[in-house]
C-alpha positions in Angstrom: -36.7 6.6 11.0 -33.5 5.1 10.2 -33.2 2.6 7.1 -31.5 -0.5 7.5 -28.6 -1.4 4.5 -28.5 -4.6 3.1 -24.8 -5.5 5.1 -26.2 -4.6 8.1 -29.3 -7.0 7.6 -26.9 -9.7 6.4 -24.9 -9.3 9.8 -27.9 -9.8 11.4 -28.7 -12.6 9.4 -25.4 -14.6 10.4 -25.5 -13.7 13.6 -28.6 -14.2 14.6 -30.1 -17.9 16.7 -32.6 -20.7 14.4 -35.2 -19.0 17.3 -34.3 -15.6 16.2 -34.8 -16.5 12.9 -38.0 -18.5 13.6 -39.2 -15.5 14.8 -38.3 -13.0 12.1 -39.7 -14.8 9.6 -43.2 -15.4 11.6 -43.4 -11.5 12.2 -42.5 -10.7 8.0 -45.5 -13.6 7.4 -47.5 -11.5 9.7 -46.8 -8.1 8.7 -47.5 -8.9 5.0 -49.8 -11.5 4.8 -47.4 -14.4 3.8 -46.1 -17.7 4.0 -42.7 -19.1 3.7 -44.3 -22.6 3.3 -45.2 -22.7 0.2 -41.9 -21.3 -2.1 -40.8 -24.9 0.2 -43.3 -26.7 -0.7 -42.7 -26.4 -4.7 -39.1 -26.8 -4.0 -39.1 -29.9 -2.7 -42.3 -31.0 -5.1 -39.6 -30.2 -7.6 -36.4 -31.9 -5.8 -39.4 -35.2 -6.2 -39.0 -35.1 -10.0 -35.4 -34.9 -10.3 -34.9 -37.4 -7.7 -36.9 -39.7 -10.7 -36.5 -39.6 -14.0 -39.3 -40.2 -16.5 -36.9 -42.6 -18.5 -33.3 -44.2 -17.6 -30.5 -45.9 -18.6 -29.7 -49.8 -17.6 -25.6 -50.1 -17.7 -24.2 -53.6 -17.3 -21.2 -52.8 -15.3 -19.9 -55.8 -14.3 -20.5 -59.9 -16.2 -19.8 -61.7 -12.8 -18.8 -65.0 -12.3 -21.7 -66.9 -14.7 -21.4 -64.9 -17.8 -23.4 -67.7 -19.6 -26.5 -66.6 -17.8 -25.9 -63.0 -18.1 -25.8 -63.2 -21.7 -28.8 -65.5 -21.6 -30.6 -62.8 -19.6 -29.4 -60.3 -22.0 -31.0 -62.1 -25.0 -33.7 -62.1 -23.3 -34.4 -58.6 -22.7 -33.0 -56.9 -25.9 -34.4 -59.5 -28.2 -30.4 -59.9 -30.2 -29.4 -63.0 -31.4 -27.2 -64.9 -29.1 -23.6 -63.8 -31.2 -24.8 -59.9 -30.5 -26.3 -61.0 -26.9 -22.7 -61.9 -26.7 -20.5 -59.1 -28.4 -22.6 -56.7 -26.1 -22.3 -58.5 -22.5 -18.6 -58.8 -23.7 -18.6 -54.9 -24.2 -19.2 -54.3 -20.8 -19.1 -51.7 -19.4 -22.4 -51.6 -22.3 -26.0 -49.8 -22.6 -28.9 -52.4 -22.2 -31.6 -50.6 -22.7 -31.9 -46.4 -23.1 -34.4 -44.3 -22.4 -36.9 -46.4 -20.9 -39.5 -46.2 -17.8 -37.7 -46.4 -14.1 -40.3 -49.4 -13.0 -38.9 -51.4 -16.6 -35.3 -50.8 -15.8 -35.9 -52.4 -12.3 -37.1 -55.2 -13.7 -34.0 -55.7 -15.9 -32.0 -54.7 -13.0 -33.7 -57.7 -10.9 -33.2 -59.9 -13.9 -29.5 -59.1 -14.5 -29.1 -59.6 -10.8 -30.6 -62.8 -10.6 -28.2 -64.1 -13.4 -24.8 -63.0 -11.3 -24.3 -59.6 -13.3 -23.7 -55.9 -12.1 -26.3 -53.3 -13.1 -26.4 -49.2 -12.8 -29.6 -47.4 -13.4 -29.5 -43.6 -14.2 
């Protein structure tokens, strides 16, 4: 019986149909008692927890047109003083908050929104 090299099975591989494929991979689940379901499964289980982070990052990106309300909101949500509410909306591009749960930072990002300013989560 005549072995199969590895360029030879990736010829195959490249050349071969999705049905072909399809079908290759239901006879090797056959022949060895397998599943290619569940390596996918965990894969995309996993692709779930990088799509969202445990903690993010609110960025005011952009003051808008009513930077007295942004700053208010800003106050607000960091607890500063309203001269380092200001020095920090005037930073902007400038961290909010760090580190903190995604459902908090949409809150903030609502709240900033509200007041006329641009927000990025990350």
């Amino acid at each position: 019986m005549a072995k199969l090299n590895i360029e030879d099975i990736l010829a195959y591989l490249e050349e071969a149909t999705i049905l072909e494929l399809n079908e290759l991979v239901s006879a090797i689940e056959e022949k060895f008692d397998v599943t290619a379901a569940a390596p996918v499964a965990v894969a995309a289980a996993g692709a779930e927890e990088d799509a969202a982070p445990a903690e993010v990052t609110v960025t005011l990106t952009d003051v808008g047109a009513t930077k007295v309300a942004v700053i208010k909101a800003v106050r607000e949500i960091t607890g500063l003083g309203l001269v380092d509410a200001k020095k920090l909306v005037d930073a902007t591009p400038a961290k909010i908050k760090e580190n903190i749960p995604a459902d908090e930072a949409a809150k903030i990002k609502e709240t900033l929104e509200a007041a006329g300013a641009s927000v990025e989560v990350k």
